[in-house]
C-alpha positions as CSV (number, residue, x, y, z in Angstrom):
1,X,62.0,-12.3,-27.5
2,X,60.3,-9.8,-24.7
3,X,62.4,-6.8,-26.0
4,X,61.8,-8.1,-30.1
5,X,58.3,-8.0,-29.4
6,X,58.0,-4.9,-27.5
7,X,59.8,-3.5,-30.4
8,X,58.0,-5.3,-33.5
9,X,61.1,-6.9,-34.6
10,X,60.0,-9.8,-36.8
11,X,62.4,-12.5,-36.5
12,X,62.3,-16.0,-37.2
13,X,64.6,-18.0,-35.2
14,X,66.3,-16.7,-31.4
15,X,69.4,-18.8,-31.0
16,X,71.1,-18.8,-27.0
17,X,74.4,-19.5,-26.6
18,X,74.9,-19.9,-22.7
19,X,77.3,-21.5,-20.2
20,X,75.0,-23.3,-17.8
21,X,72.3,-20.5,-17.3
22,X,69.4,-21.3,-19.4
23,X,66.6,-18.6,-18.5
24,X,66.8,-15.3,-16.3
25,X,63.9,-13.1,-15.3
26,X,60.6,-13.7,-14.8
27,X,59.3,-15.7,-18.0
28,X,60.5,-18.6,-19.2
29,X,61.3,-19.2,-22.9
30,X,58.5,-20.7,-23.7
31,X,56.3,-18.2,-22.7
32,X,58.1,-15.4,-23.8
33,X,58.1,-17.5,-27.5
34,X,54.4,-18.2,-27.3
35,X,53.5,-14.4,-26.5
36,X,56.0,-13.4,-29.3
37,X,54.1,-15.4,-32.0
38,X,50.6,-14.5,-31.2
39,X,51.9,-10.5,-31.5
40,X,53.9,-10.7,-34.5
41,X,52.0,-13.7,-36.1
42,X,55.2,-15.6,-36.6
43,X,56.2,-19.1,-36.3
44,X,59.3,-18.5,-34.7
45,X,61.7,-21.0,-33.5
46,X,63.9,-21.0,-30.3
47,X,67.4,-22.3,-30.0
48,X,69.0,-23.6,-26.8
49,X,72.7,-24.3,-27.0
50,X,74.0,-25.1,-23.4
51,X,77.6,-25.3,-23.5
52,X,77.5,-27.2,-19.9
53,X,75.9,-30.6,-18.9
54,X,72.8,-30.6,-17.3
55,X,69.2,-31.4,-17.3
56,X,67.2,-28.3,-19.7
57,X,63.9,-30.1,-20.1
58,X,63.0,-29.1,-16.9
59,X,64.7,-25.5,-16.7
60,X,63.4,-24.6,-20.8
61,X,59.9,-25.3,-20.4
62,X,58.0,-26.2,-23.9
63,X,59.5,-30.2,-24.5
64,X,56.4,-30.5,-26.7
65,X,57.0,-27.1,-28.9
66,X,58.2,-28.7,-31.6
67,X,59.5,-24.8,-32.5
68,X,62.1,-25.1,-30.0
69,X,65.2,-27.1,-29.6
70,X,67.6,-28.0,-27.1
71,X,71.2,-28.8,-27.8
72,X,73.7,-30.0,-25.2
73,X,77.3,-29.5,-25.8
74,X,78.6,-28.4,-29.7
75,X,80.0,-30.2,-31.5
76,X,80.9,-30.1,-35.6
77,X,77.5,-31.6,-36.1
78,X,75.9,-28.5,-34.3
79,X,75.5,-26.2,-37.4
80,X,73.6,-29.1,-39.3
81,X,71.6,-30.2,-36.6
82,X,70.5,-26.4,-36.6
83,X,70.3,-25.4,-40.3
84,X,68.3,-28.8,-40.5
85,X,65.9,-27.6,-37.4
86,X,65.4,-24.5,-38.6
87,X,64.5,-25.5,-42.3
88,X,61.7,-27.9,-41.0
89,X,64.1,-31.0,-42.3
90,X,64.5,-32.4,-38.8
């Protein structure tokens, strides 16, 4: 999201895939989302897929963005849960 914005890269949805890591550097997620909006003047939506168990609330940041959305695990129903998210039908 820091290097889309930097470069003016209008996207609408950033989807991680990680292992157990859920943030690296100095801003969190939901920072880095909020600054990305107000630049490009987009509603975009963030996508957490952590492929390990653990807590996220706490590590993501943002629990009342309703933009962004945590999943734990995958799962067959993963792909709806997201199209679903992503189309404002969640």
């Amino acid at each position: 999201m820091i290097k889309a914005k930097k470069e003016k890269k209008p996207f609408d949805v950033f989807i991680v895939i990680t292992d157990k890591e859920t943030w690296k550097g100095k801003t969190s997620p939901h920072i880095a989302l909020k600054q990305y909006r107000e630049e490009m003047q987009i509603p975009a939506k963030f996508i957490l897929i952590s492929l390990a168990v653990r807590k996220m609330e706490k590590d993501v940041d943002g629990a009342s963005d309703r933009g962004m959305l945590s999943i734990c695990g995958f799962n067959e129903s993963v792909p709806d849960i997201i199209h679903d998210f992503i189309c404002d039908e969640f």
